[in-house]
N, C-alpha and C positions, 0 to 999 in steps of 0.2 A: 980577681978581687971582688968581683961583682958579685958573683957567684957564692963566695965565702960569706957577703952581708947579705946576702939573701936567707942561706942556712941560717945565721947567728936570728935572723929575721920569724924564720919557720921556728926556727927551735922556742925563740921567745914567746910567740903565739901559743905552741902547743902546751907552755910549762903553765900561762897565763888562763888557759881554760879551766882548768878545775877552779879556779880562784875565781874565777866571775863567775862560775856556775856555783859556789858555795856563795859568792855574794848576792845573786838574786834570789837563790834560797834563802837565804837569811832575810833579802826583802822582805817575801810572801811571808814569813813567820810573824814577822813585825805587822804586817797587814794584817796576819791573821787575831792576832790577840787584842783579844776582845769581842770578836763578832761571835755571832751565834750561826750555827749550822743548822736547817733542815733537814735531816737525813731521814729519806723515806726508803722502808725496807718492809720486805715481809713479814708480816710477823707471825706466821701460824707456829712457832716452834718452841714453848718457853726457853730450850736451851740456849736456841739462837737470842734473842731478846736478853736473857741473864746476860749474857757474852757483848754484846751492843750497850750494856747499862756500864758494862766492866771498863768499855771502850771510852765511853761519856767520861768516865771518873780520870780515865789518864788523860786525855786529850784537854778536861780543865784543868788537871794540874799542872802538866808538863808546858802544854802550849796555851792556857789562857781562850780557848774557844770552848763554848757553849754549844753542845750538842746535845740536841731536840729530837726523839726519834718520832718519825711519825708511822703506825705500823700497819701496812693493807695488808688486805685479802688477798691482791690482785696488782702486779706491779702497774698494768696496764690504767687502773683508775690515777694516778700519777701523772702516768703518759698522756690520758685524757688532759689531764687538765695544765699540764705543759702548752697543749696545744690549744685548747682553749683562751690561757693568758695569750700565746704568741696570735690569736684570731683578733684578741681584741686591742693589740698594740702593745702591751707590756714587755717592752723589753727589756725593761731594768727591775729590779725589786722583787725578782719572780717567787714566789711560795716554794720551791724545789730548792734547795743546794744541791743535793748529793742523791742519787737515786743507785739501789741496787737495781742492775736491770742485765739483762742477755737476751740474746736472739730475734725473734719479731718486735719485740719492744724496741730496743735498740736499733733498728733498719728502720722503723718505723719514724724514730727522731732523730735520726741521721738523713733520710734519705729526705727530708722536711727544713734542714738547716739548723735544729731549733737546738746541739748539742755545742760545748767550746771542745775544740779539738786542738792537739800540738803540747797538751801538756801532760800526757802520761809515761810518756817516757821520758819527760824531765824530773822527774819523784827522785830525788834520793834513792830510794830505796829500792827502785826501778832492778838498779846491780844485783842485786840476787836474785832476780826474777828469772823463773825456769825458760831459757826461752824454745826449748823442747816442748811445752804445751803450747797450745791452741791462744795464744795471747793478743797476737796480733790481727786475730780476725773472728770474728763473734757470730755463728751458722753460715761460715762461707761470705762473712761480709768485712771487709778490711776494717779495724779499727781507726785509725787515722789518728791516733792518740788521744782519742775521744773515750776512751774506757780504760780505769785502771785493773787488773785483775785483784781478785781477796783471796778468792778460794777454787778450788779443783773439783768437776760431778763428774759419777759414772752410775749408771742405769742399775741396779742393783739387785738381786733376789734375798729373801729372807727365808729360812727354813730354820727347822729346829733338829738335833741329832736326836733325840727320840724318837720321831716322828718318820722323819725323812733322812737320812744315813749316808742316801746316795741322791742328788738332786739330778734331776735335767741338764745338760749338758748343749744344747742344740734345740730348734723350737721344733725339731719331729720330735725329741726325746720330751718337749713339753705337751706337747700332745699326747703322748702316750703314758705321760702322768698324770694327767689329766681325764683320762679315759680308765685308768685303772682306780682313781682316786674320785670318781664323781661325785660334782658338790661341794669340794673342798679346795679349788683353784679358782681364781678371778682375777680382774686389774680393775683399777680406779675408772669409773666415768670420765670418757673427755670431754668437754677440754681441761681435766684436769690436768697438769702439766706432766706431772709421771706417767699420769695414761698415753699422753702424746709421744711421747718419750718411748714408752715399751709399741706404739704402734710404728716409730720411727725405726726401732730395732730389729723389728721382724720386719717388717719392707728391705732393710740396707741387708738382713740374712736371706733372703727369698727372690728377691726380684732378679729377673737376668739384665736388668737395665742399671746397675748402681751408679753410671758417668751423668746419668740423667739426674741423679739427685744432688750436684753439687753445683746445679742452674734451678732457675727456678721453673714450677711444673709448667709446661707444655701442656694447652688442652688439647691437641690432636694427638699426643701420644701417653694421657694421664690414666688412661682405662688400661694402655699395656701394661707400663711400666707396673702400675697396682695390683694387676687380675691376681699374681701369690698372692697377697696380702688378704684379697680380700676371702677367697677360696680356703686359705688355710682358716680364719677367723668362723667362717663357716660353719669347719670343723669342729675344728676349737667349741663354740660357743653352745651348745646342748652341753656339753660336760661342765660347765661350770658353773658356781655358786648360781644357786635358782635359776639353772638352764641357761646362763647368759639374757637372763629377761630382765633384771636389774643388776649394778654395780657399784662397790660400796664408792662412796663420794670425795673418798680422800687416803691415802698411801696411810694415814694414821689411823682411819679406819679399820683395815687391813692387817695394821696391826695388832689394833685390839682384836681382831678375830683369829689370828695367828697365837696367839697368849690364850686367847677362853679355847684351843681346838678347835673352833670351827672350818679354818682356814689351815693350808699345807705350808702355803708360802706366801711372806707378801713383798713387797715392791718401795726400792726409795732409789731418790739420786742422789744418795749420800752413803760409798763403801765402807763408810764408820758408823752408822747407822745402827747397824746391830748391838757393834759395842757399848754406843755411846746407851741408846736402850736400856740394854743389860743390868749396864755400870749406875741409872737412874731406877734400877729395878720395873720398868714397863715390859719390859718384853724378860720370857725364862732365860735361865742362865743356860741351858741350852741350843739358844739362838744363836747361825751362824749366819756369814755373806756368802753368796756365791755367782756366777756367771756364766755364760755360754763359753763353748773352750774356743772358740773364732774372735770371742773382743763382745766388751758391750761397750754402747753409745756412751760418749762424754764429752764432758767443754768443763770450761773456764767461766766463772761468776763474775761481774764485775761491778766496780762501779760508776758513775759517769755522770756527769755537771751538766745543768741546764745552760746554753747560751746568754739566759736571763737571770742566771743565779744571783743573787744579793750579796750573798759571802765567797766570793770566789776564791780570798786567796785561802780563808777559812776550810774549804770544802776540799784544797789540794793537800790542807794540813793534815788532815782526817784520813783522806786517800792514801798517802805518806805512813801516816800512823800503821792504818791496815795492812800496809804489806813490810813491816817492820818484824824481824826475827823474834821478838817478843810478842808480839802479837797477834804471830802466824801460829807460833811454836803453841800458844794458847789455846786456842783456835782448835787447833790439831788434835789437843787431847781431849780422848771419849768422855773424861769426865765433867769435861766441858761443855765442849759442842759435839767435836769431833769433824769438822769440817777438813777434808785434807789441805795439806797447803800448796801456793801456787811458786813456795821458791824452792829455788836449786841450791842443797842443802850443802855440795861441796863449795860453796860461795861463801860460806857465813861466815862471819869472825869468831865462833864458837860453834863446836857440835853439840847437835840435840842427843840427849839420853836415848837410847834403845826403846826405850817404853816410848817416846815421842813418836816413834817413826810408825811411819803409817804399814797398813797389812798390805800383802802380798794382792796384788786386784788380778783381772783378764786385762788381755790389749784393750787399746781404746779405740774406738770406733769414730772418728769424726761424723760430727750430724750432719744432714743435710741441710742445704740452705734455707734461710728462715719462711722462705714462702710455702714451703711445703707442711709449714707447723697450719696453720687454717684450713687449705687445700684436704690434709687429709682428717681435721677433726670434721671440716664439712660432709663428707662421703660417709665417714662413721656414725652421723649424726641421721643421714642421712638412710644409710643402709640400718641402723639397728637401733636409733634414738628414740623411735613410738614403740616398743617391744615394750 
């Protein structure tokens, strides 16, 4: 008999969970309307920015919150001054709501205390979340539900079918494009982030040490693990644009050099990139994506709340929004942004159109841990910065 009101017991708890989990949801909603969000994000992209303005527009109509964008250069100037408010005592009232942020950034205000964590996988919207991507952990660092996902990167090549017909495959085969093509191959200056990125690629392709990049670098064994890295760049660098003695300053650079011929290929961490391009007429219509046939580098975008955030419940309403099939499916399209999305498309309560779905990429390549993003813009800085 015991046994029987114990079941009738469990059964009643478990039918009673969606119902308090829509009831506190509907709290934060009520909480949320009215406040105003901070959202600081990047803004170097107008398509991104149109797409953020799109987002403002539905988050006051639907939910009643005021979204502010605030647009860096640099996620990391954010990050500064997160930590600055937490040096000087502010814990309440903080200038941040909502911060786009991944990898160093994030270890950097997680491992500090200074992020609310436990509420990303309470989002609604959470359920269609792919959890086949990189979600729960942001460069080998556990999210702790301290970051919600928006969107999906992978390390990207640009080429045009005029031009280039058959690209590189492998970074001996970029080499040897390189050398056949002198002058008209390069990558962004680090610490540009796609620079970091393509130098992260060819380390995890090269090195015989890869178990070493998913801890952070070890000075007694930092010179082995790197010697490919640095040896092939070696190479590499007399073949490209102006000998490897400067480097355009930005992946949109690159592009523009890619469009006027100067450039064979260039470089984004966005596989829609091309199209999205294209479809805005900056880059020719025949501009393609392409990859290493082994995988190139990718992660998961996120976004993620200050400790000290002003509009808490505000800022999970926004987070919520972002990863909402509307707003993904948006997102997604080139003529948009073209950002891919981060849900699992057999989840949705409706299929997205054919044209929605994202192109065919390479495997992905998990990055290495965030400490190795300084570690090696140091040594590059170091090794080829005064040229």
């Amino acid at each position: 008999m015991r046994r029987v009101r114990y079941g009738i017991l469990l059964a009643g708890l478990l039918a009673s969970a969606p119902l308090l989990a829509n009831t506190s949801w509907q709290k934060t909603e009520s909480e949320a309307r009215g406040q105003t969000v901070w959202f600081n994000a990047w803004g170097g992209d107008p398509a991104v920015n149109r797409y953020l303005d799109w987002v403002s527009g539905e988050v006051k109509r639907d939910y009643g919150v005021t979204l502010k964008m605030v647009h860096l250069a640099d996620a990391a100037d954010a990050v500064q001054r997160i930590q600055t408010e937490a040096r000087a005592g502010r814990r309440q009232g903080g200038s941040v709501d909502l911060l786009w942020v991944n990898g160093e950034n994030f270890r950097t205000l997680k491992e500090a205390g200074l992020l609310q964590t436990g509420w990303a996988q309470a989002l609604p919207n959470w359920r269609y979340v792919d959890q086949q991507k990189p979600v729960l952990e942001d460069f080998s660092i556990p999210t702790d539900g301290a970051e919600s996902p928006w969107g999906s990167a992978q390390l990207t090549f640009i080429a045009r079918r005029d031009q280039s017909p058959q690209p590189p495959a492998s970074p001996a085969e970029l080499l040897a494009f390189a050398t056949a093509h002198p002058g008209m191959v390069t990558y962004p200056r680090p610490p540009d982030f796609t620079a970091t990125a393509f130098l992260e690629q060819l380390l995890l392709n090269l090195t015989s040490h890869p178990e070493a990049l998913k801890q952070p670098p070890d000075a007694q064994t930092f010179a082995t693990v790197t010697a490919p890295l640095w040896a092939y760049l070696d190479q590499l660098h007399p073949q490209l644009w102006r000998k490897g003695s400067d480097f355009p300053a930005s992946p949109a650079r690159m592009d523009a050099m890619l469009a006027n011929g100067t450039l064979r290929l260039s470089l984004t961490f966005n596989p829609m990139h091309a199209s999205q391009k294209v479809a805005s007429g900056e880059l020719p219509k025949d501009s393609y994506n392409f990859g290493f046939r082994e995988g190139m580098l990718g992660n998961v975008h996120f976004v993620t709340i200050p400790a000290n955030a002003r509009s808490l419940a505000g800022a999970q309403v926004v987070a919520n929004f972002l990863l909402s099939p509307a707003a993904q499916r948006r997102k997604a399209d080139p003529a948009v942004w073209g950002d891919p999305t981060v849900l699992d498309r057999t989840k949705l309560p409706e299929p997205w159109p054919a044209a929605s779905q994202p192109q065919t990429t390479p495997p992905v390549l998990a990055e290495p841990h965030a400490a190795w993003v300084n570690a090696l813009e140091q040594e590059w800085l170091r090794r080829y910065g005064t040229h």
